[in-house]
C-alpha positions in Angstrom: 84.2 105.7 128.1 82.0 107.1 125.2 82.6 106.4 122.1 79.7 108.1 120.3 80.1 109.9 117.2 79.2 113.7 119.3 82.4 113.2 121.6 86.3 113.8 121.4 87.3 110.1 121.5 84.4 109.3 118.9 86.4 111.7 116.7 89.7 110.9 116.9 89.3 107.2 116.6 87.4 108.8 113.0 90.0 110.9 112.3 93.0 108.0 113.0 91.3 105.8 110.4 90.7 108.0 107.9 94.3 109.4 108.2 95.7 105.2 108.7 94.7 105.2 105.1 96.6 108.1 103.6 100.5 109.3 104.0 100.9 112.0 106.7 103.4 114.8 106.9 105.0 115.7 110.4 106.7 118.8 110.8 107.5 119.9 114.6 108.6 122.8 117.0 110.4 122.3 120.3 110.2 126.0 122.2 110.6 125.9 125.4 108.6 124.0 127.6 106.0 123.9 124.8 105.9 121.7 121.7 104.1 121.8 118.3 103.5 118.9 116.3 101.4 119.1 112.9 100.2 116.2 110.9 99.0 116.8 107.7 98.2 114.8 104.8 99.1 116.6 101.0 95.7 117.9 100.7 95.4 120.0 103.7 98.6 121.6 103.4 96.6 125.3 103.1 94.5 124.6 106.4 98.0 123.7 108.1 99.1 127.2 106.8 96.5 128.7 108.3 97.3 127.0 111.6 100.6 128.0 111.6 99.2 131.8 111.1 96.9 131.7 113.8 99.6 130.0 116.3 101.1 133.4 115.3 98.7 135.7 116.2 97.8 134.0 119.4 99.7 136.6 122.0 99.0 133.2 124.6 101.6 131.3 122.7 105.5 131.6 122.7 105.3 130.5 118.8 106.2 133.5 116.7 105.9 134.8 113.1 109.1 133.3 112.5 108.4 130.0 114.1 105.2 129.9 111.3 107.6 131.5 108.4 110.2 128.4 109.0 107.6 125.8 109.5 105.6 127.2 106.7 108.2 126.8 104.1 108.7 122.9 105.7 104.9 122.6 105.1 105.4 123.9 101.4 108.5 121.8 100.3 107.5 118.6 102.0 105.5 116.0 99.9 104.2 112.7 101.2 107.1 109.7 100.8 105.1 107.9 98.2 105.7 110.8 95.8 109.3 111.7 97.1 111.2 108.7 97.4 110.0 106.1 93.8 111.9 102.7 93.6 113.9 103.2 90.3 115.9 100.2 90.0 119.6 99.9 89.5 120.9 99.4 85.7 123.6 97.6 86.7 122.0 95.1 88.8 118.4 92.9 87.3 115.3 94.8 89.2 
């Protein structure tokens, strides 16, 4: 197996790392025999728009406008759990 920098494994071990690092987003579509699954970290949350857009547009695909409308406005509302969930402790109880 290769694992040079100029194949697919090469890249995705890269890609696994770099994401390890960081809080991911996962928003997913079950249609049919297909599914979708999109990870995204908080700072490509445009480029995951744009995904959803072009899924759209491809006539190959059973994912429609209003599969990327729906999943879009997941996309937009969902923030990584670090910033979502903060430990604020109890005033009745010593933190």
């Amino acid at each position: 197996m290769k694992t040079s920098a100029g194949c697919g494994y090469g890249r995705s071990v890269y890609w696994m790392r770099r994401m390890a690092s960081r809080d991911i987003n996962v928003i997913a579509l079950v249609k049919g025999g297909e599914r979708y699954v999109f990870l995204f970290d908080d700072d490509s949350r445009e480029e995951t728009l744009r995904t959803l857009a072009k899924y759209a547009a491809n006539p190959e695909l059973s994912f429609s406008w209003y599969d990327a409308a729906m999943l879009g406005q997941k996309v937009r509302g969902s923030t990584s759990h670090s910033r979502r969930h903060r430990f604020v402790p109890r005033a009745d109880r010593p933190a």
